[in-house]
TORKOL-4160 file (C-alpha; in steps of 0.2 Angstrom, whole numbers, padded with zeros to 4 digits, m for minus):
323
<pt num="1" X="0037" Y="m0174" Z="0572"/>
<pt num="2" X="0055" Y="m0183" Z="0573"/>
<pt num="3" X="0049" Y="m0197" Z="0564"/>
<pt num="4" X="0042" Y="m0185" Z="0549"/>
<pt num="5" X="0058" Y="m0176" Z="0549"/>
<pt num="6" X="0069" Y="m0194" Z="0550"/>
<pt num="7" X="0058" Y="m0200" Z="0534"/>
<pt num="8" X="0060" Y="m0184" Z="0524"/>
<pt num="9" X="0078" Y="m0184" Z="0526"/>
<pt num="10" X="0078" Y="m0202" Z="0520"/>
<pt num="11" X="0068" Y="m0197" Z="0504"/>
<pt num="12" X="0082" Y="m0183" Z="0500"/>
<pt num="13" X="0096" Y="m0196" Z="0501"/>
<pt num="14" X="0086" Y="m0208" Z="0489"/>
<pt num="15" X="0084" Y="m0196" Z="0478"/>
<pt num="16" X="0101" Y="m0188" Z="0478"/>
<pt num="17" X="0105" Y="m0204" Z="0471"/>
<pt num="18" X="0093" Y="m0208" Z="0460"/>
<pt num="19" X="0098" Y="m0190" Z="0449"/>
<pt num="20" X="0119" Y="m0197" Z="0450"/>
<pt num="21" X="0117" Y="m0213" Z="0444"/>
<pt num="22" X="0104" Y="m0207" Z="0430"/>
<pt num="23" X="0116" Y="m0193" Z="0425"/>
<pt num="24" X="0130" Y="m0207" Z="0424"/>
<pt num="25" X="0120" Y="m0220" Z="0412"/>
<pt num="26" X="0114" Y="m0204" Z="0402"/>
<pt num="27" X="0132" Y="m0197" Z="0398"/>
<pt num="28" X="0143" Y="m0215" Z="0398"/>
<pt num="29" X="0152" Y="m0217" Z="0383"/>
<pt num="30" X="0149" Y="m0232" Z="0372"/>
<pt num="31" X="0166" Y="m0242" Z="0369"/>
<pt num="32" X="0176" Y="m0239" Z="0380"/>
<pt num="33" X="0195" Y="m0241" Z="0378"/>
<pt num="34" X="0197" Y="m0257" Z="0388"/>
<pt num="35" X="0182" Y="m0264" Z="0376"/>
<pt num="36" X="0188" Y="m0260" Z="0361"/>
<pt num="37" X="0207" Y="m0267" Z="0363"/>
<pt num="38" X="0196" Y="m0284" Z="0367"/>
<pt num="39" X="0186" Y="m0283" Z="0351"/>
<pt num="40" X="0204" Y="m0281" Z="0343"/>
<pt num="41" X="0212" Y="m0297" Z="0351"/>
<pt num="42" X="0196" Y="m0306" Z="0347"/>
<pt num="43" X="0196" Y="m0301" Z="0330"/>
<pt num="44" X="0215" Y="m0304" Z="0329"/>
<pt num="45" X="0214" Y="m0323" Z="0336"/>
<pt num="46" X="0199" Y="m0326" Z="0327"/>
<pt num="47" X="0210" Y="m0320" Z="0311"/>
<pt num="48" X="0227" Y="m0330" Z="0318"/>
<pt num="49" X="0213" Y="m0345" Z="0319"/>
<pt num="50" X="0207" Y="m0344" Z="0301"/>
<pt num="51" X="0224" Y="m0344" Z="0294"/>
<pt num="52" X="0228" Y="m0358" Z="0304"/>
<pt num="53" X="0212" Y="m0367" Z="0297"/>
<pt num="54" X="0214" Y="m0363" Z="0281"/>
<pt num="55" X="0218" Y="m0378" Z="0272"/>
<pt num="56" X="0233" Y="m0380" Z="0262"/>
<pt num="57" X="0235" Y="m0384" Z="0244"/>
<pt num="58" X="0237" Y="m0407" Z="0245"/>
<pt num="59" X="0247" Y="m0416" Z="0232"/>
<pt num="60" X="0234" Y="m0426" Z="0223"/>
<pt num="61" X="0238" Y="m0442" Z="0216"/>
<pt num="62" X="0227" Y="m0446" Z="0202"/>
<pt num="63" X="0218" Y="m0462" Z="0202"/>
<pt num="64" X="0222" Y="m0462" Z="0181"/>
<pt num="65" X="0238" Y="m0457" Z="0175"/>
<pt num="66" X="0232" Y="m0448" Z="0160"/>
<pt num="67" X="0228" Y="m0432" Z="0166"/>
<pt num="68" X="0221" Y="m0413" Z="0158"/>
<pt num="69" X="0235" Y="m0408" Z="0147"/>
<pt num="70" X="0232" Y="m0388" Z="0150"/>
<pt num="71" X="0227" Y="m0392" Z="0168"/>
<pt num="72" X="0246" Y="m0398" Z="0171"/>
<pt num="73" X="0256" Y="m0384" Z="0160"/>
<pt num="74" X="0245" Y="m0372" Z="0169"/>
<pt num="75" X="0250" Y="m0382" Z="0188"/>
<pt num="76" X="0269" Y="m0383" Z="0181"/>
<pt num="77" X="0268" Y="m0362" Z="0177"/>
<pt num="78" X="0260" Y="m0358" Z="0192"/>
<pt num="79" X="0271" Y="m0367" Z="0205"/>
<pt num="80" X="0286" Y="m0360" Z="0194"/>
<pt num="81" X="0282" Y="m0342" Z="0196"/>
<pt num="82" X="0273" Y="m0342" Z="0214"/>
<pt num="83" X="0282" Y="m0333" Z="0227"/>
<pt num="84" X="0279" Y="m0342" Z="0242"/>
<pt num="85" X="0286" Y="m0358" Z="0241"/>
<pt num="86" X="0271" Y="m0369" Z="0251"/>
<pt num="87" X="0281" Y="m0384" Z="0256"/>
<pt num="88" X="0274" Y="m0399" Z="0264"/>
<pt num="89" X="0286" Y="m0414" Z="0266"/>
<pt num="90" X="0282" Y="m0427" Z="0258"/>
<pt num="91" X="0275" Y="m0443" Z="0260"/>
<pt num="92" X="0280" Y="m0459" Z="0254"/>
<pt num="93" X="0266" Y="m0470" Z="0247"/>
<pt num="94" X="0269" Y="m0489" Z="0241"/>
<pt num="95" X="0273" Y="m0490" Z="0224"/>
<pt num="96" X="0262" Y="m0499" Z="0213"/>
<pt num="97" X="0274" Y="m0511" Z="0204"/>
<pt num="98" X="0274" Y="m0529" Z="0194"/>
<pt num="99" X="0277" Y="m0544" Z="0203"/>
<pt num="100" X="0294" Y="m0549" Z="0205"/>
<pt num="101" X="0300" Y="m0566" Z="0206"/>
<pt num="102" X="0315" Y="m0573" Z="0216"/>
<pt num="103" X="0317" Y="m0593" Z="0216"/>
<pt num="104" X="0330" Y="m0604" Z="0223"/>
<pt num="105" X="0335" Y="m0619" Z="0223"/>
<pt num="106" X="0335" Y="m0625" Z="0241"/>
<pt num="107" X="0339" Y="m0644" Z="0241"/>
<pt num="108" X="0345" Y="m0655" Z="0227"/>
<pt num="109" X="0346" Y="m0663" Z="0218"/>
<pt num="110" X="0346" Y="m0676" Z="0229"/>
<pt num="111" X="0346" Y="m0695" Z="0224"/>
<pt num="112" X="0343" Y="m0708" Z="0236"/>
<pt num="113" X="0355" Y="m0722" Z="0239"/>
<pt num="114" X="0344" Y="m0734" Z="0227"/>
<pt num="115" X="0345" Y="m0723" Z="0213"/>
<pt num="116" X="0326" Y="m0723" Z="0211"/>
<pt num="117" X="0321" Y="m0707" Z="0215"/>
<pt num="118" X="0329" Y="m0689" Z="0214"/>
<pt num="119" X="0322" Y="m0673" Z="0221"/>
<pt num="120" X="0324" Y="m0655" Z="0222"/>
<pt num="121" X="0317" Y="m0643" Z="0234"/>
<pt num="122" X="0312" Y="m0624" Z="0227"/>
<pt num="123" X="0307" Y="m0608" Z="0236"/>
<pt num="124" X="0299" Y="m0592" Z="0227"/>
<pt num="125" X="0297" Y="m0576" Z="0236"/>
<pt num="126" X="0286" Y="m0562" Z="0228"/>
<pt num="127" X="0288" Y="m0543" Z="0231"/>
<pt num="128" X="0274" Y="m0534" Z="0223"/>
<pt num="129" X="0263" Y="m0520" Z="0226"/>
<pt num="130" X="0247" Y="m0522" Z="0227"/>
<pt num="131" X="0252" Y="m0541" Z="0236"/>
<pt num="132" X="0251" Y="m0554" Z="0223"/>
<pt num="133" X="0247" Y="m0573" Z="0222"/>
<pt num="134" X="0260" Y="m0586" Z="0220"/>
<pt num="135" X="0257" Y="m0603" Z="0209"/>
<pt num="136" X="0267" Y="m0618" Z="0205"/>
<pt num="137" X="0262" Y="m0631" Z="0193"/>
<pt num="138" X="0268" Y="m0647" Z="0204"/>
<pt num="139" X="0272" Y="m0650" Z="0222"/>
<pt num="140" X="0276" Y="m0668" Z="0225"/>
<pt num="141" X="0275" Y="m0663" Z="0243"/>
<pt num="142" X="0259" Y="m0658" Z="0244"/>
<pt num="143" X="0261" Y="m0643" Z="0252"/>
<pt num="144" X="0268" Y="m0652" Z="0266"/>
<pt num="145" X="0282" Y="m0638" Z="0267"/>
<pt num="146" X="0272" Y="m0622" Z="0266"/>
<pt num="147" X="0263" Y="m0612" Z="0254"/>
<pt num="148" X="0280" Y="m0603" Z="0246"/>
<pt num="149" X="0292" Y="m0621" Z="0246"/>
<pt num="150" X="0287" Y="m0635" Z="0233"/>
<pt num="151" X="0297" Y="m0651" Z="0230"/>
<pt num="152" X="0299" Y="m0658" Z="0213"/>
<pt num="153" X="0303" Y="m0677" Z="0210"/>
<pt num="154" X="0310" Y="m0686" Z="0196"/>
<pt num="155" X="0312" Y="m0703" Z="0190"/>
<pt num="156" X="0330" Y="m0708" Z="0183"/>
<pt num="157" X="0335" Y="m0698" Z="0168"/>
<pt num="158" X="0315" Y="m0688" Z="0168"/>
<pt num="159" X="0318" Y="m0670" Z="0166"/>
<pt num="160" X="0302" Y="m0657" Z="0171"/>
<pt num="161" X="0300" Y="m0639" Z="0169"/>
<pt num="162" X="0293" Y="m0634" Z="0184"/>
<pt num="163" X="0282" Y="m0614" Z="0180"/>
<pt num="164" X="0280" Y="m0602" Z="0193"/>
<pt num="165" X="0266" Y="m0587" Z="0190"/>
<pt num="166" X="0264" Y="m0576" Z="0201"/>
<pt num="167" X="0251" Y="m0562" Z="0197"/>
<pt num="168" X="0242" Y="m0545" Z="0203"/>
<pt num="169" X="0229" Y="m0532" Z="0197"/>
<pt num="170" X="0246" Y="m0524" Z="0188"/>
<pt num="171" X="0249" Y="m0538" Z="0176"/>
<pt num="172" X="0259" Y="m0556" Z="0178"/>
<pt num="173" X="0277" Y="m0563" Z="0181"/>
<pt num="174" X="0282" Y="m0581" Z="0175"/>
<pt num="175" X="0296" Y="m0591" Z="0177"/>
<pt num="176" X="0300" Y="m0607" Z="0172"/>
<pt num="177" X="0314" Y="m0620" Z="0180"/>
<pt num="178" X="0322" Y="m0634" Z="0170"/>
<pt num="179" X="0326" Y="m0650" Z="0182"/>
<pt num="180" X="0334" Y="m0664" Z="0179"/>
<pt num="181" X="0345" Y="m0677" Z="0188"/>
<pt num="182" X="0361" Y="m0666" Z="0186"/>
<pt num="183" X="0356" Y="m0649" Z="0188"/>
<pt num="184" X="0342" Y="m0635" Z="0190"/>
<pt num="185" X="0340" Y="m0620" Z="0176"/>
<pt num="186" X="0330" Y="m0606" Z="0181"/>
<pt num="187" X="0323" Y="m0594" Z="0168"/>
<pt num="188" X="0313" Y="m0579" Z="0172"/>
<pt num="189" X="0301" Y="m0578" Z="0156"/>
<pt num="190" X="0286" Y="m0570" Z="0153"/>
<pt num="191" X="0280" Y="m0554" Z="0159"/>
<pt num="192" X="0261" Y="m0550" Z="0154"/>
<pt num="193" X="0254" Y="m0532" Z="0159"/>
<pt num="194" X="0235" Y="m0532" Z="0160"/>
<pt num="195" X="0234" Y="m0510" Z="0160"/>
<pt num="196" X="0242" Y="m0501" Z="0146"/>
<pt num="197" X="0243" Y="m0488" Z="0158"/>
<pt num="198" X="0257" Y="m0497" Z="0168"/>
<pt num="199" X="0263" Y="m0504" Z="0150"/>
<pt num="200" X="0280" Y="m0492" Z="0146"/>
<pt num="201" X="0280" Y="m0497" Z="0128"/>
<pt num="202" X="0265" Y="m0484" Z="0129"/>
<pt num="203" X="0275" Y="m0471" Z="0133"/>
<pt num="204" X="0288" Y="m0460" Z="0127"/>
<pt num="205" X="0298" Y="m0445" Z="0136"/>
<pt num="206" X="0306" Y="m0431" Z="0128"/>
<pt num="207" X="0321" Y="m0420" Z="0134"/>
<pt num="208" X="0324" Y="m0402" Z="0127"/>
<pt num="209" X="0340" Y="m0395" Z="0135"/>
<pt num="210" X="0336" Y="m0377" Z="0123"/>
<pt num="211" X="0320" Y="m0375" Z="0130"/>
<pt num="212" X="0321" Y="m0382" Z="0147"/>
<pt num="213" X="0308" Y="m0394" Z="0146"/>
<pt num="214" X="0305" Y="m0413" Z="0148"/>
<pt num="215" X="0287" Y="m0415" Z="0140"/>
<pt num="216" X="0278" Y="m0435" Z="0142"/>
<pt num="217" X="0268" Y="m0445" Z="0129"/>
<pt num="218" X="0255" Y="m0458" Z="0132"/>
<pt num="219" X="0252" Y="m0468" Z="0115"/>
<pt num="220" X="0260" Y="m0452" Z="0106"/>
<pt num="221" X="0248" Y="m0439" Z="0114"/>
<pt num="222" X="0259" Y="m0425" Z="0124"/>
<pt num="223" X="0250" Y="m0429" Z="0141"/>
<pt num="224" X="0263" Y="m0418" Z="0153"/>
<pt num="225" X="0274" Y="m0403" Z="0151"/>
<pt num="226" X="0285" Y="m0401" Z="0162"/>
<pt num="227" X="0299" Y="m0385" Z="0167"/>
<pt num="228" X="0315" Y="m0392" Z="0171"/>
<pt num="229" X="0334" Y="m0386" Z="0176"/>
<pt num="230" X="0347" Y="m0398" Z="0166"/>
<pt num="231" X="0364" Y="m0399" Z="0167"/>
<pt num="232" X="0375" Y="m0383" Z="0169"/>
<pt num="233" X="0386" Y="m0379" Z="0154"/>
<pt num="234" X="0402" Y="m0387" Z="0165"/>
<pt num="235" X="0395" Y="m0403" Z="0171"/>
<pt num="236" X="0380" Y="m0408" Z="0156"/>
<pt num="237" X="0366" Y="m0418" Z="0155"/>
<pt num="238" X="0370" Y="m0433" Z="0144"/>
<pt num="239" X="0362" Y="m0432" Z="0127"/>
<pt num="240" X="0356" Y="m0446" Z="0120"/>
<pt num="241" X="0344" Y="m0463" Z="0121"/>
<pt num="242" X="0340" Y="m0471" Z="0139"/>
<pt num="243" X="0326" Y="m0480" Z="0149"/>
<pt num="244" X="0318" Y="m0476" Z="0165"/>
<pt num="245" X="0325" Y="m0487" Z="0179"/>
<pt num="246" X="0325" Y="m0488" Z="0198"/>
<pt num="247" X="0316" Y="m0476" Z="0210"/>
<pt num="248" X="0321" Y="m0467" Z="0226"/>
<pt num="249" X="0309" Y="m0458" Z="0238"/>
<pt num="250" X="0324" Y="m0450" Z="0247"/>
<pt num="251" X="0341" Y="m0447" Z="0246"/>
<pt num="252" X="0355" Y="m0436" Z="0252"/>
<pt num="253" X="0369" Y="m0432" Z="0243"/>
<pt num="254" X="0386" Y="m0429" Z="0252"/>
<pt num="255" X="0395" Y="m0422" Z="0238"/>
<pt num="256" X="0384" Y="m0406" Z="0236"/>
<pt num="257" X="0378" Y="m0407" Z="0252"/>
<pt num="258" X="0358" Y="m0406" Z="0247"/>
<pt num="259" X="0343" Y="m0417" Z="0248"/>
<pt num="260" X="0330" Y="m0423" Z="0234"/>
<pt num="261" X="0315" Y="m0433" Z="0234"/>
<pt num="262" X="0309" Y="m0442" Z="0220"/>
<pt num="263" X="0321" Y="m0449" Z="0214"/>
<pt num="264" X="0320" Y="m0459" Z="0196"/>
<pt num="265" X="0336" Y="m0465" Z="0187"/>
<pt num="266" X="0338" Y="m0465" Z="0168"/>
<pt num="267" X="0358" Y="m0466" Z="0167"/>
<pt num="268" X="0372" Y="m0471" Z="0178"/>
<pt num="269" X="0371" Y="m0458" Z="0191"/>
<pt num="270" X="0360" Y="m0447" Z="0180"/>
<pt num="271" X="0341" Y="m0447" Z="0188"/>
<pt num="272" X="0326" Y="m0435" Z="0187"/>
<pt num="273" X="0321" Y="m0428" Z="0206"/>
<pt num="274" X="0314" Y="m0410" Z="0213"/>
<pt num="275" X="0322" Y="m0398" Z="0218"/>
<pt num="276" X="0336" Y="m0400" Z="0232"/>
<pt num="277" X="0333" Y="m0396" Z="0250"/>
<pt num="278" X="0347" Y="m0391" Z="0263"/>
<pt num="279" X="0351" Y="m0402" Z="0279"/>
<pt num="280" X="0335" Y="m0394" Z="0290"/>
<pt num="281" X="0324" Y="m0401" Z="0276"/>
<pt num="282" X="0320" Y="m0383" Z="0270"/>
<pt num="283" X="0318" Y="m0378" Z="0249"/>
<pt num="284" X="0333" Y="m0371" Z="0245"/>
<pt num="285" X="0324" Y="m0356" Z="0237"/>
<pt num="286" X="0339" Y="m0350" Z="0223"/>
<pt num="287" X="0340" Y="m0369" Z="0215"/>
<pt num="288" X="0318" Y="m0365" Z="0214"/>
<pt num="289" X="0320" Y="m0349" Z="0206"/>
<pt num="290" X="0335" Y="m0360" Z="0194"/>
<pt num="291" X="0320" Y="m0369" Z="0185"/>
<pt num="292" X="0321" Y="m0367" Z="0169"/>
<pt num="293" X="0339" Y="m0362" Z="0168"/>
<pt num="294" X="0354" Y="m0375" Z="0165"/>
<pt num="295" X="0359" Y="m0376" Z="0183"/>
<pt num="296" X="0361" Y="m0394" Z="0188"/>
<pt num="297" X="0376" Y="m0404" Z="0193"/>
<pt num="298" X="0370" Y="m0416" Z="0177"/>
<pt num="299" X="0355" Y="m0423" Z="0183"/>
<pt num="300" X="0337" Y="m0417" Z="0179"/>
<pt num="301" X="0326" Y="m0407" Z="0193"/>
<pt num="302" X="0309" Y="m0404" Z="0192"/>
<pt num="303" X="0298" Y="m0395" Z="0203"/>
<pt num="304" X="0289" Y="m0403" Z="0217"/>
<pt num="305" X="0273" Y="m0408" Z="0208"/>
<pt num="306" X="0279" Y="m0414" Z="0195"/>
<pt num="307" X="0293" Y="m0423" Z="0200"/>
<pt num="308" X="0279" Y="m0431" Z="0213"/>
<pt num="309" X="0268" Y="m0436" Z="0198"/>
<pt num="310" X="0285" Y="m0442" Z="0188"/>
<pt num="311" X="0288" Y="m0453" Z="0202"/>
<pt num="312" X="0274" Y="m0460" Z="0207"/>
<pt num="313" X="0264" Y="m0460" Z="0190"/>
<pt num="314" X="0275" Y="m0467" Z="0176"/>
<pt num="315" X="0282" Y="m0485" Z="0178"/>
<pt num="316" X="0299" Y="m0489" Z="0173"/>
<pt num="317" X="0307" Y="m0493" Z="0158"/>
<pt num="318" X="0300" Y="m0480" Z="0147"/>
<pt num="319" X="0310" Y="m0475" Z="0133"/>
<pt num="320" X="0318" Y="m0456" Z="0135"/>
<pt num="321" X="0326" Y="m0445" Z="0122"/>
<pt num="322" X="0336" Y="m0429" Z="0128"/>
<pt num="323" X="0342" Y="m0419" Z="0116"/>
């Protein structure tokens, strides 16, 4: 009889408990609080994460220079008029450029003691990008003095012009030296360009200070137009006739206390670049908003891209009018 009354006790427990926790599971309520603020912190970092993954717009540097005239104007309008400034900093990427020459006269000339023989001794270095071949048309030595050092030998009163070509996939550079028992001449000659494209007699660059644009021909077809900020009314861009000249990735200039990048030179101190940056190499946002506007110190800015594809795009020597 105590061990009926034991187990029925037992029974009533267990089923005490039973009824609670089905009366908990029936009235719980989905979602709680601590749930839902870690739904919002996923969803926030998840967001935070596809921002940070979201790819930024690249500078593209097309593999042809001629390039989509209304895909440029409409590039040029839109960075112009954006808002946000997206600014990565740039890059600096080799240059494609001719073959240049540089020869010197080493040794000579040198006449033995007998009077017999005279020689002179020549070095040419080449700077060129892509790298580029070097060629002599004589070496008495063999090439017993490296690939770059050629020695030329004359007999009495013989005179030789010695030709030095040096060429890549751009075009090729020639010189030709002029020895004889008295003296060396060197003359830097012929220049041969193999791509119209890197030829500037193909192109032409205009200037127009009344409308703020530089526009760019290839072989008279308007291939960019470009918004730019010329010379304030106090310190004017020069008008006249010039040539593309020397380019700069990077400078900063002391006297106004700003950077540039891409830098290209058509006069004196007078160069096309982009907009100028302040010493933590941040845009300066009011010189941004000044494109279009005569606001320079003399010198032509351009925005980002297009003073990217200025740079790196157009060889020197091109023929600009500004007017």
């Amino acid at each position: 009889m105590k061990r009926i009354k034991i187990v029925i006790f037992l029974l009533i427990i267990l089923l005490i408990i039973f009824n609670v926790s089905c009366f908990n599971a029936k009235n719980q309520i989905p979602g709680t609080n601590s749930g839902k603020n870690d739904s919002v912190a996923d969803i926030n970092e998840n967001t935070d994460k596809s921002k940070s993954d979201t790819p930024k717009g690249n500078d593209s540097k097309t593999g042809n220079n001629i390039q989509n005239n209304d895909a440029n104007n409409n590039d040029s309008v839109k960075e112009h008029t954006s808002e946000n400034i997206v600014f990565e900093k740039p890059v600096q990427n080799p240059l494609r450029t001719l073959p240049k020459l540089n020869i010197q006269i080493i040794e000579g000339p040198v006449i033995l003691e007998d009077a017999s023989l005279a020689y002179y001794r020549l070095s040419a270095k080449v700077s060129a990008y892509p790298g580029a071949s070097l060629s002599f048309s004589k070496d008495d030595s063999f090439g017993a003095w490296g690939p770059n050092i050629v020695q030329i030998n004359l007999l009495p009163e013989e005179t030789y012009d010695l030709k030095v070509v040096s060429s890549n996939e751009i075009g090729t550079t020639s010189a030709v030296v002029r020895l004889d028992w008295m003296e060396a001449k060197i003359n830097y000659t012929d220049i041969v360009i193999v791509n119209d494209e890197d030829n500037p007699v193909f192109y032409h660059i205009d200037v127009l200070l009344d409308e703020q644009k530089t526009r760019v021909y290839y072989k008279d077809e308007l291939i960019r137009e470009m918004i730019c900020s010329t010379g304030a009314p106090d310190t004017p861009t020069p008008k006249g006739s010039f040539k593309t000249g020397d380019k700069i990735f990077y400078s900063w200039l002391p006297k106004y206390d700003v950077g540039a990048y891409y830098f290209v030179r058509f006069f004196n101190s007078y160069l096309f670049h982009s907009i100028p940056f302040d010493d933590e190499g941040n845009m300066i946002k009011e010189e941004f908003d000044n494109l279009g506007k005569a606001s320079s110190h003399g010198c032509i800015r351009l925005g980002m891209e297009d003073a990217k594809w200025f740079y790196e795009n157009l060889p020197p020597g091109i023929s600009l009018e500004i007017r």
